[in-house]
C-alpha positions in Angstrom: -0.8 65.5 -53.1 -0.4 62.0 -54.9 1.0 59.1 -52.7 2.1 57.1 -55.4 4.4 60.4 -56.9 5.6 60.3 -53.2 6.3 56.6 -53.1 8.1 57.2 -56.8 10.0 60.2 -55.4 11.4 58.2 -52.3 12.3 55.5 -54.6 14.0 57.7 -57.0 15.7 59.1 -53.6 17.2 55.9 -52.4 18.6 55.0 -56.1 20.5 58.2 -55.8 21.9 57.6 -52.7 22.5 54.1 -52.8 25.6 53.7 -49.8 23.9 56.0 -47.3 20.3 54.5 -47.9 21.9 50.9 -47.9 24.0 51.9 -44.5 20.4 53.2 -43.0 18.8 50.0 -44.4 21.4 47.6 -43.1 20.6 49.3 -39.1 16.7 48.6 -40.0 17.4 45.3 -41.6 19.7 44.2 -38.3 16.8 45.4 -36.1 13.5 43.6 -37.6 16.0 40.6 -38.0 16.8 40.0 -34.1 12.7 40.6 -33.5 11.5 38.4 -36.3 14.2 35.6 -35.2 13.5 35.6 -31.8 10.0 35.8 -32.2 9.8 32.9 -34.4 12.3 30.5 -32.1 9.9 31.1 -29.2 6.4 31.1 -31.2 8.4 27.4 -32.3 9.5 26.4 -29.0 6.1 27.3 -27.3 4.1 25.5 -30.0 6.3 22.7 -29.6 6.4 21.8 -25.9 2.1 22.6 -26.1 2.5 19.8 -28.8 4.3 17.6 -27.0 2.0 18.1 -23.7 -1.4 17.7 -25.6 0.3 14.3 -26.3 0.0 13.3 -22.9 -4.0 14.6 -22.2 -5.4 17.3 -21.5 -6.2 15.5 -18.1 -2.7 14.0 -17.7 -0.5 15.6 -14.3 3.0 14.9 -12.8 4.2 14.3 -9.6 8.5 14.9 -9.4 10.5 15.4 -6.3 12.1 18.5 -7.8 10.1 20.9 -10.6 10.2 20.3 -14.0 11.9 23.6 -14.9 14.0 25.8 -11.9 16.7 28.1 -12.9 16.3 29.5 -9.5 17.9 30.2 -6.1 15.8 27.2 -4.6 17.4 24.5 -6.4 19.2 23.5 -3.0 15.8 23.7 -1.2 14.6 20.8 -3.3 17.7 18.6 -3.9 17.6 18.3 -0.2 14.3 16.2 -0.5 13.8 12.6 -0.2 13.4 10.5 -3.8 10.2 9.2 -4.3 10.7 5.5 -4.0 9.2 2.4 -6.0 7.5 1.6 -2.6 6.2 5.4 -2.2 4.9 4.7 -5.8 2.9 1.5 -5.3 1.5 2.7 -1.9 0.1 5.9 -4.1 -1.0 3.7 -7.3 -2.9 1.6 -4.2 -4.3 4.8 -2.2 -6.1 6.5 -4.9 -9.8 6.0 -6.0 -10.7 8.8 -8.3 -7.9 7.1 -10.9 -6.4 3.5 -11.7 -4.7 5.3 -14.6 -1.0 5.9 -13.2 2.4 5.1 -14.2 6.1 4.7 -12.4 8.9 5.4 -14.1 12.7 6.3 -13.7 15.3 7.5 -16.5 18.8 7.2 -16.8 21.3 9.1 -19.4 24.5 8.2 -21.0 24.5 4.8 -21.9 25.8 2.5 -24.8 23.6 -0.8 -26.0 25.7 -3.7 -27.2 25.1 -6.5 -29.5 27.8 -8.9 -30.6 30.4 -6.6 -32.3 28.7 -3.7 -32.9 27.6 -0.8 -30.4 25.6 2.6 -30.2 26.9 5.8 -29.1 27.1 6.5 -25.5 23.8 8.7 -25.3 21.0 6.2 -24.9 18.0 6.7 -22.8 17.1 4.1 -20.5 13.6 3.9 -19.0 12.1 1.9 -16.1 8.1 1.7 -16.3 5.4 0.0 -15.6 2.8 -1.6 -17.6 1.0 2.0 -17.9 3.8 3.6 -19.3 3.4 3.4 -23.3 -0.2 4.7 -22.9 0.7 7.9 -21.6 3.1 8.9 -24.3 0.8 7.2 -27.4 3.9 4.7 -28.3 3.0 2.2 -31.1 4.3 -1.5 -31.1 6.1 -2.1 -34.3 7.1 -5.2 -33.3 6.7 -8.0 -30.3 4.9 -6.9 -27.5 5.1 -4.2 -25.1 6.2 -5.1 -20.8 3.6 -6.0 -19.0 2.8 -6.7 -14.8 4.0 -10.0 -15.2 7.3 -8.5 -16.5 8.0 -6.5 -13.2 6.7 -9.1 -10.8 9.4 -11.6 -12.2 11.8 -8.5 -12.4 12.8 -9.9 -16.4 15.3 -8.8 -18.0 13.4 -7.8 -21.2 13.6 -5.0 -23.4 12.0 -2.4 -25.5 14.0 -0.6 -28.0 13.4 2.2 -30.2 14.5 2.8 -34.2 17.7 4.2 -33.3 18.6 1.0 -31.6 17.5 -0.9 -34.4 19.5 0.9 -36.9 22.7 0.5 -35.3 23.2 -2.8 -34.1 20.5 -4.6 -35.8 20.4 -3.8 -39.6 18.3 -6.0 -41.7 17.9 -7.9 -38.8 14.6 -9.0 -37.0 15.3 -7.6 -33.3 13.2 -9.7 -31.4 14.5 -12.1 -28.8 18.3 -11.1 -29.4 20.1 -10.5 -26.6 21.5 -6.8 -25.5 23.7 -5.8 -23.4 23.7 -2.7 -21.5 25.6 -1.6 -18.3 26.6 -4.7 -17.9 23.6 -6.6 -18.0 21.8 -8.6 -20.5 18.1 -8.0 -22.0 16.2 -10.2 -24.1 14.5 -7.5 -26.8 10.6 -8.1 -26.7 9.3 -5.5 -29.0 9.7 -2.6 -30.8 8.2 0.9 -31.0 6.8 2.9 -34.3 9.9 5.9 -34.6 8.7 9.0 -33.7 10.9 11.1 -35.2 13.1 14.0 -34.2 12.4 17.4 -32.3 14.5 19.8 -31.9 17.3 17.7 -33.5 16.7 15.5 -30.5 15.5 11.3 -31.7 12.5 10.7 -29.7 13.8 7.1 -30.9 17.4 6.3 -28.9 16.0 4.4 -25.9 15.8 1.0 -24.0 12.8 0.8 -21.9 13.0 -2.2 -19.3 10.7 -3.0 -15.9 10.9 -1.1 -13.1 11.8 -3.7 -11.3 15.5 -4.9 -13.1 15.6 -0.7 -13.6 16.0 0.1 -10.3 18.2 -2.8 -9.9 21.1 -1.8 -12.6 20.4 1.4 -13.9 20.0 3.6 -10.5 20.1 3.7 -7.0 16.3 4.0 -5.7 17.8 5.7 -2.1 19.3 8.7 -4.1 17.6 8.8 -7.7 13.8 9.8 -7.8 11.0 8.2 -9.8 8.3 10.0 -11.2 4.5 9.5 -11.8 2.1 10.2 -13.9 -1.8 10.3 -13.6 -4.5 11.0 -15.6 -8.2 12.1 -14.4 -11.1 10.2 -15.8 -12.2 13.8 -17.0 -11.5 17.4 -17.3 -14.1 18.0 -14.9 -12.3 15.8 -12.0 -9.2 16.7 -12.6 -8.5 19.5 -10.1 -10.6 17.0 -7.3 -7.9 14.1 -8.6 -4.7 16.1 -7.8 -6.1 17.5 -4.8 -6.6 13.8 -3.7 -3.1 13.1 -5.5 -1.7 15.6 -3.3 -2.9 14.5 -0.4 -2.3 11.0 -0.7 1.4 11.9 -0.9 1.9 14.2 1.4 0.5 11.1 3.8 3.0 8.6 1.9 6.0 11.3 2.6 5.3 12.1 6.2 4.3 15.7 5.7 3.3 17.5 8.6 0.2 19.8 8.6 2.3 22.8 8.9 4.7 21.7 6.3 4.4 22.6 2.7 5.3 19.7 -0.1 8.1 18.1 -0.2 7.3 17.1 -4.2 5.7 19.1 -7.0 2.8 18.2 -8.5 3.0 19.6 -12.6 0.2 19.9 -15.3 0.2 20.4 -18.7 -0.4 23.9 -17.8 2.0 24.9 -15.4 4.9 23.3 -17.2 4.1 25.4 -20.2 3.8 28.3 -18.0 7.0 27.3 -16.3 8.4 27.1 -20.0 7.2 29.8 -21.3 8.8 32.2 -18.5 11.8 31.0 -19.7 11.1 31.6 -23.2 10.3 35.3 -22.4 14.0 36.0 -21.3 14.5 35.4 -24.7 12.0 37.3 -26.2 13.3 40.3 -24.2 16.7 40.0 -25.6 15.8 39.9 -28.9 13.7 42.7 -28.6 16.3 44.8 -27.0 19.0 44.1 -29.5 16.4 45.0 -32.3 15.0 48.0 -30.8 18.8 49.7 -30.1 19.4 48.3 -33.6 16.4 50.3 -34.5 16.6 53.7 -32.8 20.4 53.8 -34.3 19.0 53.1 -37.7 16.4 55.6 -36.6 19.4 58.3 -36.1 20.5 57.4 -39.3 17.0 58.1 -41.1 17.1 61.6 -39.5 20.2 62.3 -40.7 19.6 61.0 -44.3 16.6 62.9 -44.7 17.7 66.1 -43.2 20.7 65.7 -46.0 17.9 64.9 -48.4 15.9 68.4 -47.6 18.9 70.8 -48.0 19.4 69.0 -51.5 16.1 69.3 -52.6 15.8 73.1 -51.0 15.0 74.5 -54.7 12.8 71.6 -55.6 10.5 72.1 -52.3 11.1 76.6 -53.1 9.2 75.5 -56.5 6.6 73.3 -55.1 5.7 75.5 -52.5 5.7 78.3 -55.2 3.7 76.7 -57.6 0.8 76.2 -54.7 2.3 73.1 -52.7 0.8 73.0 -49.2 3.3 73.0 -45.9 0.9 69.6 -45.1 1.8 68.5 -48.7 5.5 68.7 -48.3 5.3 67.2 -44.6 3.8 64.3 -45.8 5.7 63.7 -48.5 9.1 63.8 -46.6 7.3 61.5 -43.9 6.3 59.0 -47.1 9.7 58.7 -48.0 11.1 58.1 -44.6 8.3 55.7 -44.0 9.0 53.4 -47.8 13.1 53.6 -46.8 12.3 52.1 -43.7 9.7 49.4 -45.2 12.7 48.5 -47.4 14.4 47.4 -44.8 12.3 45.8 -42.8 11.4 43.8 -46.1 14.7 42.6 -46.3 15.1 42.1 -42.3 12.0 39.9 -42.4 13.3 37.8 -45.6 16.3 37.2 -43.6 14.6 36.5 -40.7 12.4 34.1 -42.5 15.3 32.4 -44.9 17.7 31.7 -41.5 14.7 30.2 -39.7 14.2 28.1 -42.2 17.2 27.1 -42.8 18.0 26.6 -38.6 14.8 24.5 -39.0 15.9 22.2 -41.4 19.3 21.9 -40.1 18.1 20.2 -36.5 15.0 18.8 -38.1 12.8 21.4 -36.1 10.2 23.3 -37.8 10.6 27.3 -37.4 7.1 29.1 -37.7 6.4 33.2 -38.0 3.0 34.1 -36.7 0.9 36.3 -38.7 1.1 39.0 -35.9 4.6 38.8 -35.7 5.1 40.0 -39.4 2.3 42.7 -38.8 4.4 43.9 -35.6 7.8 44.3 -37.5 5.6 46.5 -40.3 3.8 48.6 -37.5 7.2 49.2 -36.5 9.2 50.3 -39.0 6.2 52.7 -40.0 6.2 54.3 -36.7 10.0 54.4 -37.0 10.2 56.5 -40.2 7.1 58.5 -38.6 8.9 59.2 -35.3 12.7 60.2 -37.0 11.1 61.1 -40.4 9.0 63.9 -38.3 11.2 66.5 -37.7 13.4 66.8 -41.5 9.8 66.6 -43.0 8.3 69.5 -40.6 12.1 71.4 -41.2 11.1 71.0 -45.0 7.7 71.9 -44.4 8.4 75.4 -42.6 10.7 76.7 -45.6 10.4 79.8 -47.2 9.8 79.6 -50.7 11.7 82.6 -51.5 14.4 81.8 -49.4 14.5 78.3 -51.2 14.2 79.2 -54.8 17.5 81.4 -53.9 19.0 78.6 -52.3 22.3 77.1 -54.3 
């Protein structure tokens, strides 16, 4: 038995049936579309958040009142906790001895930044930090100078602002030393960052970051809204002895009993991308649902297409089997065939898959990625597909009898 001629004859099978082949195709196409699309958001988003953590160190942990991801039940459980206060946080940068390298901040969403007549849109970050701030998260001064101790001990009002900032109410203009006005209140701008660029479709560059200090003063209420810390362990090697000392320096700072678990999480780099990734999987699973009841219907259709295709050919596999064909021949061909229809489609549920990526990539500004296994999954797929609903018009083909068949009409 030749492949190839089997390869040609499944070809030449298709072009004869173009609708019902395309119908079949279209089922297949559908199903290696949802898993190669899903699969290659999540490979993206995983990558992605891993990139965006290795930024911060390898050694680099968190300490939030709430986690940094919950979709759960518990959410009540930890809004009930106290914030951790700017007082809580200097005690805790004054405790610890295994690190000096910690930083305080505090966010705040929704705001616009004026300057004379023109304004940004309402969705600027602001960001109270310390002095330790920028080196956790690799900023770059592009211009003037970054806040310093001195800066939150006088509680200035000074500023830095990113390139979106810039763009919008300073064009062509140098920023430094203007005046902005935000909430109400008016910061002299002191530097500028390097932009950073977009993720997601998200700027990484549409932020005013002022001290602490004047922070917790305009932006947020430090009884209600929590700050957040960051640490870093001189190595690898201390880091589990830091955040056990971390841990226990705040449990001390927040009244924790013995008995009582934390009333604060402490996050690595690891557990939020665990945390993220668990969230990631729910998506996984529904893309590999949809594809796989995409699939099995497409897999119906197969059956059905080739059982059609074995009472046409009846004579020609009468002849074959005449002529000396083996049943093993004529099962594998018939298998061959259902196996190259369903590669067809998988070829063209893959391009798709690929093209819309793409193009969804380009449209936020995010870039899509389809792992090498990924691609060898959707083949190993459609071949066992045309295998498993290819098995049973091949073996019916296979168990003819010639003489029956050459009489056949």
């Amino acid at each position: 038995m030749n492949i190839g001629e089997s390869i040609i004859l499944a070809l030449n099978s298709i072009r004869g049936n173009k609708m019902r082949a395309a119908l079949t195709m279209l089922g297949i196409s559908i199903g290696v579309f949802a898993i190669m699309a899903s699969g290659s958001l999540i490979y993206s988003l995983n990558d992605m958040m891993s990139s965006q953590l290795d930024e911060l160190g390898e050694n680099t942990f968190f300490i939030y009142k709430m986690p940094a991801m919950n979709f759960g039940h518990n959410w009540r459980k930890y809004a009930k906790r106290k914030p951790i206060s700017y007082s809580q946080g200097k005690e805790f940068k004054k405790s610890m001895t295994l690190t000096n390298d910690i930083s305080i901040y505090g966010e705040s969403f929704g705001g616009s930044v004026k300057s004379g007549d023109l304004e940004t849109d309402p969705d600027v970050i602001a960001v109270g930090c310390d002095e330790n701030f920028f080196q956790f998260n690799n900023y770059k001064v592009a211009l003037g100078r970054l806040i310093t101790q001195e800066d939150i001990n006088m509680n200035s009002s000074v500023a830095v602002i990113g390139n979106d900032i810039i763009t919008k109410i300073f064009p062509n203009l140098n920023p430094i030393g203007r005046k902005i006005r935000m909430k109400n209140q008016v910061f002299t701008v002191i530097g500028t960052l390097v932009p950073r660029g977009a993720v997601m479709g998200q700027s990484q560059d549409n932020f005013i970051m002022v001290p602490v200090t004047p922070f917790l003063k305009y932006f947020t209420n430090e009884w209600t809204e929590s700050l957040n810390i960051i640490c870093k362990a001189e190595s690898r090697a201390l880091l589990t002895e830091t955040i056990d000392e971390a841990t226990g320096v705040m449990r001390t700072i927040r009244n924790c009993k013995p008995w009582e678990e934390n009333n604060f999480e402490v996050e690595t780099s690891e557990s939020i991308t665990e945390q993220f990734s668990s969230i990631t999987d729910y998506l996984s699973i529904f893309g590999n649902v949809s594809g796989i009841i995409a699939l099995i219907a497409a897999g119906v259709g197969i059956m059905n297409i080739m059982l059609v295709t074995v009472k046409e050919r009846t004579r020609e596999i009468g002849v074959r089997k005449a002529v000396g064909a083996k049943r093993s021949w004529i099962l594998t061909q018939f298998i061959i065939e259902a196996v190259v229809l369903c590669q067809i489609g998988g070829l063209i549920g893959m391009t798709l898959g690929y093209g819309c990526s793409s193009l969804l990539g380009s449209m936020i500004g995010f870039k899509l990625g389809i792992p090498v296994l990924l691609i060898l999954k959707s083949i190993g797929i459609c071949t066992m597909l045309g295998v498993t609903f290819g098995a049973y018009p091949s073996w019916k083909a296979a168990k003819l009898d010639p003489i029956e068949a050459l009489r056949y009409e």
